[in-house]
N, CA, C and O atoms as a GROMACS GRO file, in nm:
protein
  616
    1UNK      N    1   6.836  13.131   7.768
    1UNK     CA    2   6.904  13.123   7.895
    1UNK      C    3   6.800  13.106   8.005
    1UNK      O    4   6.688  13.157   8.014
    2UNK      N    5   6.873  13.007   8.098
    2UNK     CA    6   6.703  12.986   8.206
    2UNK      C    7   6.764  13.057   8.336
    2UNK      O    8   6.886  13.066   8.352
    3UNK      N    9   6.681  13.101   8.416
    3UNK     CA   10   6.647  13.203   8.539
    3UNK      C   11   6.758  13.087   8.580
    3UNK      O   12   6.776  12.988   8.510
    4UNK      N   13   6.838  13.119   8.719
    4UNK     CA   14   6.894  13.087   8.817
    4UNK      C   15   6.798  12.954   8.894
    4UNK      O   16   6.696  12.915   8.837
    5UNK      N   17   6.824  12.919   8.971
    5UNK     CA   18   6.723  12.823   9.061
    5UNK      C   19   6.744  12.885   9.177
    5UNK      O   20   6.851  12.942   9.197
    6UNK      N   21   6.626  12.882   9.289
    6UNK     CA   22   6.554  12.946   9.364
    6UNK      C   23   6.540  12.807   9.477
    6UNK      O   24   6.488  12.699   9.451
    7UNK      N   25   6.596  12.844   9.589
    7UNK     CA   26   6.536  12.756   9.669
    7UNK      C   27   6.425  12.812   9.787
    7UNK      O   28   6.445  12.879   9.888
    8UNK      N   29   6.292  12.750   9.727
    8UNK     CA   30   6.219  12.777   9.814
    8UNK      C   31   6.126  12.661   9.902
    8UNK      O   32   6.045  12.592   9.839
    9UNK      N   33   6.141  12.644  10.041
    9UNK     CA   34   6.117  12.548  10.112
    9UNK      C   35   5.916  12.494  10.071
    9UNK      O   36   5.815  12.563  10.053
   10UNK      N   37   5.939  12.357  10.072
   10UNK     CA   38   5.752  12.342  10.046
   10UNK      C   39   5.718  12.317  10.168
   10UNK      O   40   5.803  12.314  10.257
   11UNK      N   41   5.573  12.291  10.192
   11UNK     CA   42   5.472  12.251  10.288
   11UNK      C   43   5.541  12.110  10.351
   11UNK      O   44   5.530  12.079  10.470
   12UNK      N   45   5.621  12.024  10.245
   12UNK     CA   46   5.637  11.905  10.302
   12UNK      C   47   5.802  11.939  10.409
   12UNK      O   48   5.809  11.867  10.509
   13UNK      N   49   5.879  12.004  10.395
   13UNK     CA   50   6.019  12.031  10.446
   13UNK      C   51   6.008  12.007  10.570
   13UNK      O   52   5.896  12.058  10.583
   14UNK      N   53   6.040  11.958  10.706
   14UNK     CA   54   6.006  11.948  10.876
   14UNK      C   55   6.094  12.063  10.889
   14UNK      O   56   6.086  12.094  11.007
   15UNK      N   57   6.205  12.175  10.807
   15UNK     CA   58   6.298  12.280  10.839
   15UNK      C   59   6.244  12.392  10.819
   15UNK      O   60   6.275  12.487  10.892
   16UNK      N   61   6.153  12.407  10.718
   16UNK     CA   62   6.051  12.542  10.712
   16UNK      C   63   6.010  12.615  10.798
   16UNK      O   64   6.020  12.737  10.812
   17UNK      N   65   5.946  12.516  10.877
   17UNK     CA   66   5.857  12.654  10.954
   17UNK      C   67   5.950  12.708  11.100
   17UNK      O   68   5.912  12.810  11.157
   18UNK      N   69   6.100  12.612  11.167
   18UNK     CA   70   6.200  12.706  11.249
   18UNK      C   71   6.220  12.816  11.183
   18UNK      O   72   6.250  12.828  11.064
   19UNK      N   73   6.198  12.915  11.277
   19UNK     CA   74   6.235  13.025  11.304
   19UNK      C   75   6.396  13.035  11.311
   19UNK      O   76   6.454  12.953  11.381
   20UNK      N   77   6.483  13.148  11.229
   20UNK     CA   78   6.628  13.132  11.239
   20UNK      C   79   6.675  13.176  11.420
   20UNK      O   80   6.613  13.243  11.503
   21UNK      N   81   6.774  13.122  11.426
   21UNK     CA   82   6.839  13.153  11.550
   21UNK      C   83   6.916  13.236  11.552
   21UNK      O   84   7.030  13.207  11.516
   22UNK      N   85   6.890  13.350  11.586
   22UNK     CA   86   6.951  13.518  11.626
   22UNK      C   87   7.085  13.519  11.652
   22UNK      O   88   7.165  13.588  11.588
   23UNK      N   89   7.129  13.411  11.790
   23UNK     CA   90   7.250  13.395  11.821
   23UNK      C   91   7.340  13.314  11.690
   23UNK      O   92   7.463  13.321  11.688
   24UNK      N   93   7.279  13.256  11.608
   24UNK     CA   94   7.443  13.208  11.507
   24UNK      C   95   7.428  13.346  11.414
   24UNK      O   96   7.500  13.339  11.315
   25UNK      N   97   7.379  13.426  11.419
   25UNK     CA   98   7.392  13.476  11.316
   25UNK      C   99   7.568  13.582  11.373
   25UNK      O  100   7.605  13.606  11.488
   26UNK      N  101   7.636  13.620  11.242
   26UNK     CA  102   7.744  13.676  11.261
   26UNK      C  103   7.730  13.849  11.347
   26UNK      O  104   7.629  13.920  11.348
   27UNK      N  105   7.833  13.872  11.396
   27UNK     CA  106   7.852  14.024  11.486
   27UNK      C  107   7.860  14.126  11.335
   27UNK      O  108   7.919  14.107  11.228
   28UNK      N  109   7.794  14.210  11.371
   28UNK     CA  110   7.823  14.345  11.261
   28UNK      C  111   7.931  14.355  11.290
   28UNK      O  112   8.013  14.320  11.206
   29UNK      N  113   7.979  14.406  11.419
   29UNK     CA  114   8.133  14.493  11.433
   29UNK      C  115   8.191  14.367  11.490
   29UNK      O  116   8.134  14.283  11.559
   30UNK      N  117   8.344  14.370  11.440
   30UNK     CA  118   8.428  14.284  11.530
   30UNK      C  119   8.448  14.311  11.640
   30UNK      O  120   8.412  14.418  11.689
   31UNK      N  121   8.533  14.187  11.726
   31UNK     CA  122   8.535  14.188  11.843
   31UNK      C  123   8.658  14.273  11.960
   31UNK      O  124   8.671  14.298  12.079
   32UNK      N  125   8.734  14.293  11.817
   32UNK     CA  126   8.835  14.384  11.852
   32UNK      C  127   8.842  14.515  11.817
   32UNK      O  128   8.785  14.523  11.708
   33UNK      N  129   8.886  14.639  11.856
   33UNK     CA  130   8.920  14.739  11.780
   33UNK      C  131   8.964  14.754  11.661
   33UNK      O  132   9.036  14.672  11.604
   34UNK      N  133   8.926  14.857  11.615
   34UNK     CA  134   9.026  14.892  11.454
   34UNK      C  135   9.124  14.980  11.484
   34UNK      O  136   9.097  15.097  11.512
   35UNK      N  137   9.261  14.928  11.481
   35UNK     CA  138   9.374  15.024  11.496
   35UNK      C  139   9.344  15.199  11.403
   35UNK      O  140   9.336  15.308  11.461
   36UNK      N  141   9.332  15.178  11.262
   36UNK     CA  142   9.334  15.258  11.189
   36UNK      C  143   9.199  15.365  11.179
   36UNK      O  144   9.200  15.486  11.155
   37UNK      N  145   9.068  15.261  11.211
   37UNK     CA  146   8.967  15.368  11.226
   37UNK      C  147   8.907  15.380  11.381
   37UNK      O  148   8.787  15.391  11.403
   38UNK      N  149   8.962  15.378  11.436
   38UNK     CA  150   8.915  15.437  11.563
   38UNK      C  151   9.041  15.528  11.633
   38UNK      O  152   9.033  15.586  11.741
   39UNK      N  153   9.180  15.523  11.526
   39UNK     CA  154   9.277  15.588  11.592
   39UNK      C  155   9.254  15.730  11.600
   39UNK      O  156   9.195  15.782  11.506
   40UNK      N  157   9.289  15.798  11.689
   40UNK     CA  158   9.251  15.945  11.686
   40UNK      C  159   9.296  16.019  11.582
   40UNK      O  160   9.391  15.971  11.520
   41UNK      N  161   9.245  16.146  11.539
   41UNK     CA  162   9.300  16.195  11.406
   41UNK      C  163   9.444  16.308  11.462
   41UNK      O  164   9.457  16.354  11.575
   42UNK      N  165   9.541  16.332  11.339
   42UNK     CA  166   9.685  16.306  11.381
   42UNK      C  167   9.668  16.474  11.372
   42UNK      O  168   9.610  16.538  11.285
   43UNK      N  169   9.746  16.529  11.502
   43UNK     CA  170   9.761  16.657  11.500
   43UNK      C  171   9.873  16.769  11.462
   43UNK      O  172   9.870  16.892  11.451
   44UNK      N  173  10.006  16.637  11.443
   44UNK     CA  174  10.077  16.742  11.404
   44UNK      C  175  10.116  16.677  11.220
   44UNK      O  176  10.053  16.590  11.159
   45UNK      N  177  10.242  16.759  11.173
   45UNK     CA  178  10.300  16.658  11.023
   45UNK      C  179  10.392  16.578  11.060
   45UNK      O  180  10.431  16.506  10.968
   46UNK      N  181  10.473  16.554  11.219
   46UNK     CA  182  10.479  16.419  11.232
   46UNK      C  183  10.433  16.300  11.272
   46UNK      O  184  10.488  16.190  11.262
   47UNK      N  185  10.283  16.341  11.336
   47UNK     CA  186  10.200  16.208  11.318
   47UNK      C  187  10.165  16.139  11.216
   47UNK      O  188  10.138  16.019  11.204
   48UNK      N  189  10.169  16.264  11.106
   48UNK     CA  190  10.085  16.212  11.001
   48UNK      C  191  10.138  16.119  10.917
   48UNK      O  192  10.072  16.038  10.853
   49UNK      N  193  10.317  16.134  10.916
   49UNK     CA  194  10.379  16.094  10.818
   49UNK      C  195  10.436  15.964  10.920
   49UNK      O  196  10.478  15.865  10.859
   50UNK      N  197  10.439  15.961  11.087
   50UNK     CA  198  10.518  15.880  11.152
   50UNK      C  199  10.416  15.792  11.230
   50UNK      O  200  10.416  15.669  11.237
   51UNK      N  201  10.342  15.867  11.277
   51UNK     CA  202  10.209  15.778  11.331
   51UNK      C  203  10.063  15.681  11.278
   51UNK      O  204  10.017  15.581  11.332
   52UNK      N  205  10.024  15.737  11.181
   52UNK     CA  206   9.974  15.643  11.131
   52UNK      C  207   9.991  15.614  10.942
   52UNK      O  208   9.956  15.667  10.837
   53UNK      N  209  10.057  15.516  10.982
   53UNK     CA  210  10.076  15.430  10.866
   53UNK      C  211  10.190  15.451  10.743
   53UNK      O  212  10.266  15.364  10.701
   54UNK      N  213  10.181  15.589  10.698
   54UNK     CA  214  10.315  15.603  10.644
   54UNK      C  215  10.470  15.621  10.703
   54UNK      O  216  10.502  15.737  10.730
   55UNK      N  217  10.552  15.532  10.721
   55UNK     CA  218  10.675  15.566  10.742
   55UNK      C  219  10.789  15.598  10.638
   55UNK      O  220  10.782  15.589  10.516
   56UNK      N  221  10.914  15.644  10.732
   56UNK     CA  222  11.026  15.606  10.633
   56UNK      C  223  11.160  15.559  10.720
   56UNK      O  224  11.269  15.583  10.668
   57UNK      N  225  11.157  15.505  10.826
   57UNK     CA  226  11.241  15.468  10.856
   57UNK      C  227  11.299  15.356  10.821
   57UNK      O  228  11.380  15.301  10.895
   58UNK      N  229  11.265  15.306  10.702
   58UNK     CA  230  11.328  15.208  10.631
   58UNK      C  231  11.383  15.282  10.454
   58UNK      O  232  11.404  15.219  10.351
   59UNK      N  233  11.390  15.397  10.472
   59UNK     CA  234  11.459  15.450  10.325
   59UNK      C  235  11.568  15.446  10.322
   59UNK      O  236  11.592  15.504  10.216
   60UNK      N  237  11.649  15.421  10.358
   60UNK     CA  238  11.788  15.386  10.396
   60UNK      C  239  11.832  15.222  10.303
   60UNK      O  240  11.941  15.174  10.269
   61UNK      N  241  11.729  15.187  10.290
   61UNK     CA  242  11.742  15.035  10.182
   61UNK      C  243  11.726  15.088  10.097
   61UNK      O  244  11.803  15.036  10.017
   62UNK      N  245  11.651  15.202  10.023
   62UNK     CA  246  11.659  15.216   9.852
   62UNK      C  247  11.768  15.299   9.822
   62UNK      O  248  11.832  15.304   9.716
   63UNK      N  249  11.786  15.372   9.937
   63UNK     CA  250  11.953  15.460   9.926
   63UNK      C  251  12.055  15.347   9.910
   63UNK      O  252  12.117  15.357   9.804
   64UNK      N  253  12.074  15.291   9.950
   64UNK     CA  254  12.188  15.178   9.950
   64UNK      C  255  12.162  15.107   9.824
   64UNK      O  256  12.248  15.118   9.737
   65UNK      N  257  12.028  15.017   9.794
   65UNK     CA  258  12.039  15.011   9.656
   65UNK      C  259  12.068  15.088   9.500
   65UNK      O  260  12.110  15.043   9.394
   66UNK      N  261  12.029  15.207   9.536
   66UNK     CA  262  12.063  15.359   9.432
   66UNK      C  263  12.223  15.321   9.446
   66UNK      O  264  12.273  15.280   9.341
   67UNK      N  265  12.300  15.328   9.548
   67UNK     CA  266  12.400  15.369   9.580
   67UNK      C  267  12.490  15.267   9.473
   67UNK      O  268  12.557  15.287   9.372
   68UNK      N  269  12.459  15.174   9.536
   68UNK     CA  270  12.508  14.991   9.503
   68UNK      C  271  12.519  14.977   9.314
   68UNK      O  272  12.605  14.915   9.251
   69UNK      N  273  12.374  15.078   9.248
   69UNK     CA  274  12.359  15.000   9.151
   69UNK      C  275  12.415  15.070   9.030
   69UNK      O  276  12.433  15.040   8.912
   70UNK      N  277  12.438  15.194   9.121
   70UNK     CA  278  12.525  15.341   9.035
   70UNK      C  279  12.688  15.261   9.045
   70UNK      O  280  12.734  15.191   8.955
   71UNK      N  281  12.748  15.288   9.162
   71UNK     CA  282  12.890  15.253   9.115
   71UNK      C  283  12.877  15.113   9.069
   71UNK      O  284  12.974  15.078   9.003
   72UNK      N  285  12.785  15.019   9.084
   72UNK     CA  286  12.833  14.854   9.009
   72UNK      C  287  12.825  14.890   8.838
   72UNK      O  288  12.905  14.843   8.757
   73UNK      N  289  12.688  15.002   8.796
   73UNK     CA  290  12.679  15.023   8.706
   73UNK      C  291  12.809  15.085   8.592
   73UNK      O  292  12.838  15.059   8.476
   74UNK      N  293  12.859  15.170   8.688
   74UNK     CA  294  13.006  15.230   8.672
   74UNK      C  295  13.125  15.145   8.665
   74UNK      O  296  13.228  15.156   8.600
   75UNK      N  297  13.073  15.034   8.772
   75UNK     CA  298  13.277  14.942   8.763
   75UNK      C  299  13.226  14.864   8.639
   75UNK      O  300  13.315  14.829   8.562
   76UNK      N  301  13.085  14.827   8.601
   76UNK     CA  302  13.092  14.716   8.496
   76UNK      C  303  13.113  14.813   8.340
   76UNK      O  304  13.130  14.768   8.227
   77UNK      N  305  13.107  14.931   8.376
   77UNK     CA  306  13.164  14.974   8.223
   77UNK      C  307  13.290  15.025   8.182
   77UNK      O  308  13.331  15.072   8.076
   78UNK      N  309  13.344  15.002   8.301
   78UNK     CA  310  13.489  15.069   8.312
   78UNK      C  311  13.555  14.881   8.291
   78UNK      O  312  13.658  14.853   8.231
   79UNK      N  313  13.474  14.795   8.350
   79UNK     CA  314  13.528  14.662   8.289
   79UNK      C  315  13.506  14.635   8.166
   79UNK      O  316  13.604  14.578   8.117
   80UNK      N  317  13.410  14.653   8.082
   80UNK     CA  318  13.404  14.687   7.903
   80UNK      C  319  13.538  14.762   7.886
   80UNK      O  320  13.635  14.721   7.823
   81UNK      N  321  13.531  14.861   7.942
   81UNK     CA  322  13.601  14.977   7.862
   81UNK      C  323  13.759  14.944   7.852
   81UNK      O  324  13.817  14.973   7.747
   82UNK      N  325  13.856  14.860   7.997
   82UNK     CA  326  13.936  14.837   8.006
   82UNK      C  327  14.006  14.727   7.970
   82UNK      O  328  14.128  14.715   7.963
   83UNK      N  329  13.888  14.618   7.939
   83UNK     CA  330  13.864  14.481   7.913
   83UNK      C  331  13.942  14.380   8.033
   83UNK      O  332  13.970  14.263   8.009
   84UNK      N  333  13.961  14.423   8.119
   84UNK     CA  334  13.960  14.304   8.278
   84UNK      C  335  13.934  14.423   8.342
   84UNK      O  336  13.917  14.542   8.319
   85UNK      N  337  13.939  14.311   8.462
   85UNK     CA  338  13.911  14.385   8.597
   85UNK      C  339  13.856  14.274   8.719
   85UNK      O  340  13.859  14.151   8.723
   86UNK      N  341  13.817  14.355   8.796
   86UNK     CA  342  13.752  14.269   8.926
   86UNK      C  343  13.582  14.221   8.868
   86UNK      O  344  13.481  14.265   8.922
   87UNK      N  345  13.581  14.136   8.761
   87UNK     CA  346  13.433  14.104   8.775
   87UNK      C  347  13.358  14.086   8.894
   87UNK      O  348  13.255  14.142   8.933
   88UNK      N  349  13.436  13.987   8.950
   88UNK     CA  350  13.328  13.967   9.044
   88UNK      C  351  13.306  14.047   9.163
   88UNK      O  352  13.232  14.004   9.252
   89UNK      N  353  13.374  14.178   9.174
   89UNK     CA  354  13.327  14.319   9.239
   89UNK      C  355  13.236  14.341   9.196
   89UNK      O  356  13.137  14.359   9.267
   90UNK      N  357  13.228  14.355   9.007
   90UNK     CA  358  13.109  14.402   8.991
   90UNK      C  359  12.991  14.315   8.959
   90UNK      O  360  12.900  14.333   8.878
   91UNK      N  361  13.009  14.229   9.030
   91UNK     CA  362  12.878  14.144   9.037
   91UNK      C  363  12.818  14.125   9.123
   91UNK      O  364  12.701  14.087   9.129
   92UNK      N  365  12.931  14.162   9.247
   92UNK     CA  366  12.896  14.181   9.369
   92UNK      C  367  12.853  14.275   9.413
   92UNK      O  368  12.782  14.250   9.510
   93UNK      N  369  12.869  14.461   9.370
   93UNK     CA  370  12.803  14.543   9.354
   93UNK      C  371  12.717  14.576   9.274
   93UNK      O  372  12.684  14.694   9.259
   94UNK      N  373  12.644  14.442   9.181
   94UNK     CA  374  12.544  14.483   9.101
   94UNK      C  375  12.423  14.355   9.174
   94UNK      O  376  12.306  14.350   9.137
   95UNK      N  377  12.481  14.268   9.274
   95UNK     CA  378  12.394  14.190   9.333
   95UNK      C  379  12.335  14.244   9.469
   95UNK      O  380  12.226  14.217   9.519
   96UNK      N  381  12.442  14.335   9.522
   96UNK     CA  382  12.420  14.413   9.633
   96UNK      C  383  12.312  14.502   9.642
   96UNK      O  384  12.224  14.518   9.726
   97UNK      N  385  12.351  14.579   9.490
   97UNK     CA  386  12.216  14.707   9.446
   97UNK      C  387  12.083  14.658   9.365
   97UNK      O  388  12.003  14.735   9.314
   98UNK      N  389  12.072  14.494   9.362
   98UNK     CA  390  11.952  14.481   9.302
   98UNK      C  391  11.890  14.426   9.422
   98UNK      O  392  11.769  14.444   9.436
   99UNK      N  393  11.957  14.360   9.512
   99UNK     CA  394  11.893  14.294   9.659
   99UNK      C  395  11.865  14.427   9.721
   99UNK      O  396  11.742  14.435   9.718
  100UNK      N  397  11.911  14.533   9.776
  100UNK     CA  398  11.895  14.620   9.864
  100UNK      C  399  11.757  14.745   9.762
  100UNK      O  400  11.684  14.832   9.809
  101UNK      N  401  11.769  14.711   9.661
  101UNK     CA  402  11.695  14.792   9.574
  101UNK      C  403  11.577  14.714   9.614
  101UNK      O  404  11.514  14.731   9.719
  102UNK      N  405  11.549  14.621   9.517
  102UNK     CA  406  11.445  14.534   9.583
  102UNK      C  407  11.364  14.511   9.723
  102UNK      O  408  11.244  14.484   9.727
  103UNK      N  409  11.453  14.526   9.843
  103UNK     CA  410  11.430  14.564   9.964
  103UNK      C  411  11.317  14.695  10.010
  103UNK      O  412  11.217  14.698  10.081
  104UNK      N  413  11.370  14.766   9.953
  104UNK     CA  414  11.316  14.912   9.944
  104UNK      C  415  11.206  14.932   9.850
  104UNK      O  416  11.118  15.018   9.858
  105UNK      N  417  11.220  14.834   9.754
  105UNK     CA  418  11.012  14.849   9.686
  105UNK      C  419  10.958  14.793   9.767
  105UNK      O  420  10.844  14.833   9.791
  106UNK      N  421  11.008  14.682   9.847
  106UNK     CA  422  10.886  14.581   9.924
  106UNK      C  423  10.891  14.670  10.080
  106UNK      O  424  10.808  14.648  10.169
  107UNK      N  425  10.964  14.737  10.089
  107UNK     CA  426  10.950  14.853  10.236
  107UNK      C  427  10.849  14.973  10.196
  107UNK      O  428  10.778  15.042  10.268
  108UNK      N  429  10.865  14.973  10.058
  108UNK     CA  430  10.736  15.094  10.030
  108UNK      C  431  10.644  15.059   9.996
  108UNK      O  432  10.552  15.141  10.007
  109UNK      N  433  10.603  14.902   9.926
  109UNK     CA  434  10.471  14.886   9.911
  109UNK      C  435  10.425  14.851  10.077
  109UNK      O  436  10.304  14.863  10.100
  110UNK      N  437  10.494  14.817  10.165
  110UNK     CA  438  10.410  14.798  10.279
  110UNK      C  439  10.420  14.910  10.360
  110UNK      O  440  10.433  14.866  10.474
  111UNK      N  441  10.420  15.024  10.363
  111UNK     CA  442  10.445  15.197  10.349
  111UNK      C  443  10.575  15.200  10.485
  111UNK      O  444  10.562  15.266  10.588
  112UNK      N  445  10.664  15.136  10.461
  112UNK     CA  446  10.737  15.170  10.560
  112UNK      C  447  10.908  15.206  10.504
  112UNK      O  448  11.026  15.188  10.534
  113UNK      N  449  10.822  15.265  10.408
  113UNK     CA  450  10.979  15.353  10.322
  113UNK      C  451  10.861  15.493  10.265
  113UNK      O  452  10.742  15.500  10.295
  114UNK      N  453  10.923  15.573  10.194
  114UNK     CA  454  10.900  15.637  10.126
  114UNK      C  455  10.935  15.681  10.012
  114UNK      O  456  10.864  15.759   9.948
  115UNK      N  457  11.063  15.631   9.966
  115UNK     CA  458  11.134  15.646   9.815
  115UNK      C  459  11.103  15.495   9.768
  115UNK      O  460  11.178  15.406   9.808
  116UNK      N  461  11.024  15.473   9.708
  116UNK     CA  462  11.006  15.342   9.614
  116UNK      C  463  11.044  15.346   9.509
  116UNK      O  464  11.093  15.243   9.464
  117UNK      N  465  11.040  15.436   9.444
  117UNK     CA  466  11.121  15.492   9.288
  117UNK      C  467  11.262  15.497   9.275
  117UNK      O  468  11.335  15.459   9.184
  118UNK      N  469  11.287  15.555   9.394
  118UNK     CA  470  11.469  15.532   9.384
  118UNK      C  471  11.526  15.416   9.421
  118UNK      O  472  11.642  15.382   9.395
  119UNK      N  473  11.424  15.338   9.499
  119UNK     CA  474  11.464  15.165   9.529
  119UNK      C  475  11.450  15.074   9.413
  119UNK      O  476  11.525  14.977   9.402
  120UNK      N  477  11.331  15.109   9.298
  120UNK     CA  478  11.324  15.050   9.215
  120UNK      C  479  11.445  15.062   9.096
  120UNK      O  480  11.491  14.973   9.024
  121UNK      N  481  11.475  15.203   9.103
  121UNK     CA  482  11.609  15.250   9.019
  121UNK      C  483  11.718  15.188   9.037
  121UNK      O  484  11.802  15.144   8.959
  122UNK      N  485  11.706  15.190   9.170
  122UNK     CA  486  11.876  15.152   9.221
  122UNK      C  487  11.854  14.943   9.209
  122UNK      O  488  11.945  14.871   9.168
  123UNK      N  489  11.765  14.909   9.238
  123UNK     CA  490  11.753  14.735   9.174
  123UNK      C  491  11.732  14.743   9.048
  123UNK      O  492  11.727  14.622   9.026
  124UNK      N  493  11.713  14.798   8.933
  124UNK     CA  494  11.722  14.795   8.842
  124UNK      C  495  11.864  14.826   8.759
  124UNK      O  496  11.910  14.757   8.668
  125UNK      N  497  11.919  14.950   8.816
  125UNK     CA  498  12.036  14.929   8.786
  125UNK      C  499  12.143  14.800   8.835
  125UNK      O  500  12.228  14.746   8.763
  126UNK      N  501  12.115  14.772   8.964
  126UNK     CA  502  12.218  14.649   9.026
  126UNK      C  503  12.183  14.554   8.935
  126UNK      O  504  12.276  14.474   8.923
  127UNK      N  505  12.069  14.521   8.849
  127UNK     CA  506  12.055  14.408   8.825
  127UNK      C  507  12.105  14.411   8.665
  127UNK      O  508  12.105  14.312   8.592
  128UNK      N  509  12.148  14.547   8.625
  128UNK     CA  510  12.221  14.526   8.480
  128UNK      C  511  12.373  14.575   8.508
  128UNK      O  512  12.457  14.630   8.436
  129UNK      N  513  12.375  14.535   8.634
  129UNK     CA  514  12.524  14.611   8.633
  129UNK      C  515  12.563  14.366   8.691
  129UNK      O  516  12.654  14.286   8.672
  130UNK      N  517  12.481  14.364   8.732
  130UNK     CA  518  12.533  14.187   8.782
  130UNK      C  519  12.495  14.150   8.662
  130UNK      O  520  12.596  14.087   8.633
  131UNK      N  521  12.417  14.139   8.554
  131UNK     CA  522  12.422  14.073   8.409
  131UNK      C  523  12.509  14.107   8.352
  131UNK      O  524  12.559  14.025   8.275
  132UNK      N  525  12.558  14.220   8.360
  132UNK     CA  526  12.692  14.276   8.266
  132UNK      C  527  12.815  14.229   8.319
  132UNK      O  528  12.917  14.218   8.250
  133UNK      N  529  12.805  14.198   8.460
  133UNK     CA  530  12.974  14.137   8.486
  133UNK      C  531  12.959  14.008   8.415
  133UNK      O  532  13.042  13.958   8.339
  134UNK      N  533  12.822  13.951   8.456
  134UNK     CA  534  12.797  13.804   8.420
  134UNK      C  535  12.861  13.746   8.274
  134UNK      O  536  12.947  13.663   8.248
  135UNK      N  537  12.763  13.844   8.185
  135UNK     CA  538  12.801  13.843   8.041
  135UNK      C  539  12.881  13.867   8.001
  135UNK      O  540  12.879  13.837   7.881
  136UNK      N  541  13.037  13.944   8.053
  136UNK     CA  542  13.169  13.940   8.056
  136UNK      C  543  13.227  13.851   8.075
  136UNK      O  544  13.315  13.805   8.002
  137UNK      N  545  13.191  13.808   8.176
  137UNK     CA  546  13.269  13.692   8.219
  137UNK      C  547  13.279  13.550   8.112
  137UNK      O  548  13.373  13.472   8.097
  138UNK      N  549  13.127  13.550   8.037
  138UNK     CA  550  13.114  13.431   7.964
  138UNK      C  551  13.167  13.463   7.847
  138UNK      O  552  13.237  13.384   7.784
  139UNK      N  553  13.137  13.595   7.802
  139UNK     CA  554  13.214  13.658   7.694
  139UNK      C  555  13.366  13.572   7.718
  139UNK      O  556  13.383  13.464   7.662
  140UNK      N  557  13.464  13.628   7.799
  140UNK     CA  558  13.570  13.599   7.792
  140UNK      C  559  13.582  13.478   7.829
  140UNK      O  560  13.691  13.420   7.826
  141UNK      N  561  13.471  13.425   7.868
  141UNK     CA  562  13.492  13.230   7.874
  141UNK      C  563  13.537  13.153   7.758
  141UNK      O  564  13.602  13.050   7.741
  142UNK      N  565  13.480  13.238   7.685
  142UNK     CA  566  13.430  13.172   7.471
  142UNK      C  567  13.550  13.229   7.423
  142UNK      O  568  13.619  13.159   7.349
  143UNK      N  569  13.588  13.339   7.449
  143UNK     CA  570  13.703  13.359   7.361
  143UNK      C  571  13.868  13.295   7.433
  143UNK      O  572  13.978  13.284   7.378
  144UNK      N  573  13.833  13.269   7.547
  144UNK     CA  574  13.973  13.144   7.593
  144UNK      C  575  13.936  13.027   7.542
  144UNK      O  576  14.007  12.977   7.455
  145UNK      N  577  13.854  12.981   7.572
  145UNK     CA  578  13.757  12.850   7.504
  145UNK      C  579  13.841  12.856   7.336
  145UNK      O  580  13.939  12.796   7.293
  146UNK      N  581  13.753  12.954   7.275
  146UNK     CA  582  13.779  12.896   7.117
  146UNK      C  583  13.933  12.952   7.083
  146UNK      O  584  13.999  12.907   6.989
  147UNK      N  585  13.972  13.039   7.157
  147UNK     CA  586  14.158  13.048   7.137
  147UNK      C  587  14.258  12.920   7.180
  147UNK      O  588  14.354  12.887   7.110
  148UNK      N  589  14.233  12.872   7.266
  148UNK     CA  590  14.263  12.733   7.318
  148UNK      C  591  14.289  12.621   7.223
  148UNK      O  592  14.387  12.549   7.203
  149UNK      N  593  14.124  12.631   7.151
  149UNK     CA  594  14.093  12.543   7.025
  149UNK      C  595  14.160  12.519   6.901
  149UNK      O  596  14.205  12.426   6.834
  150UNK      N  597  14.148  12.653   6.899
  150UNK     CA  598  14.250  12.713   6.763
  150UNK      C  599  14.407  12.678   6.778
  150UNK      O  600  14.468  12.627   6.684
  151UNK      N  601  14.465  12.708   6.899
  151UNK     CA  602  14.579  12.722   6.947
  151UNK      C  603  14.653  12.553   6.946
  151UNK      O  604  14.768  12.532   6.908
  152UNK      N  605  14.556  12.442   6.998
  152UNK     CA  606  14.598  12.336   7.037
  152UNK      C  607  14.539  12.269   6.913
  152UNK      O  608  14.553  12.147   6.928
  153UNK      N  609  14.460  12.306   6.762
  153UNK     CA  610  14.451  12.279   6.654
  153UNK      C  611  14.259  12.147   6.690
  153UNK      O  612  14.226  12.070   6.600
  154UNK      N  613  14.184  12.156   6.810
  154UNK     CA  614  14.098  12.084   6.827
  154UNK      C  615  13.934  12.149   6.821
  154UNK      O  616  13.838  12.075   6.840
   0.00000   0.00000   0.00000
């Protein structure tokens, strides 16, 4: 394996012997403040949790997704269980609780939730409670489909 290459200027270069220019070189500190490290340190436990950087006034989206993905989870098994119903309620409450679930991880990875776990729960459930109306629905697509078939002898 050979060494790296090295640029080192010769006797013949006319750029060698300038001296660098002080002014291009870059600023250590930027030119603006740092919100986060120059902010003063937080004196009470609602600065800490409201003033810098962690919020939760956006938890209210993973509640609604929890909420959304529990009863869609519930109407789509009570649609198994009964064999009809309002599918597309529960597709609509299982699209509701995977969007609003979803909402609420991306409000807590940018810290302006604080339940990310129950946002992730509640889009996870919405999103098998909207495959399950889905897959009902096609379910009972196939069996009108091939009763039809049977029925009209094609």
């Amino acid at each position: 394996m050979t060494e790296p290459h090295t640029f080192l200027p010769g006797e013949d270069d006319p750029l060698a012997g300038i001296a660098p220019n002080p002014a291009s070189a870059a600023p250590l500190e930027p030119a603006y403040p740092d919100p986060v490290r120059d902010a003063p340190e937080p004196t009470s436990v609602f600065e800490q949790v409201h003033g810098r950087g962690i919020s939760n006034h956006l938890n209210h989206l993973g509640v609604y997704g929890m909420f959304f993905g529990v009863v869609g989870v519930l109407a789509t098994t009570v649609l198994y269980v009964t064999g009809g119903g309002l599918w597309w309620l529960n597709a609509g409450l299982g699209g509701a609780g995977a969007y609003y679930g979803w909402r609420g991880v991306n409000a807590s990875r940018n810290r302006l939730a604080t339940n990310g776990r129950l946002a992730m729960t509640g889009g996870i459930l919405g999103l098998l409670a909207f495959v399950g109306a889905v897959t009902w629905l096609v379910i009972i697509g196939f069996i009108v489909s091939s009763a039809g078939r049977i029925a009209w002898g094609g």
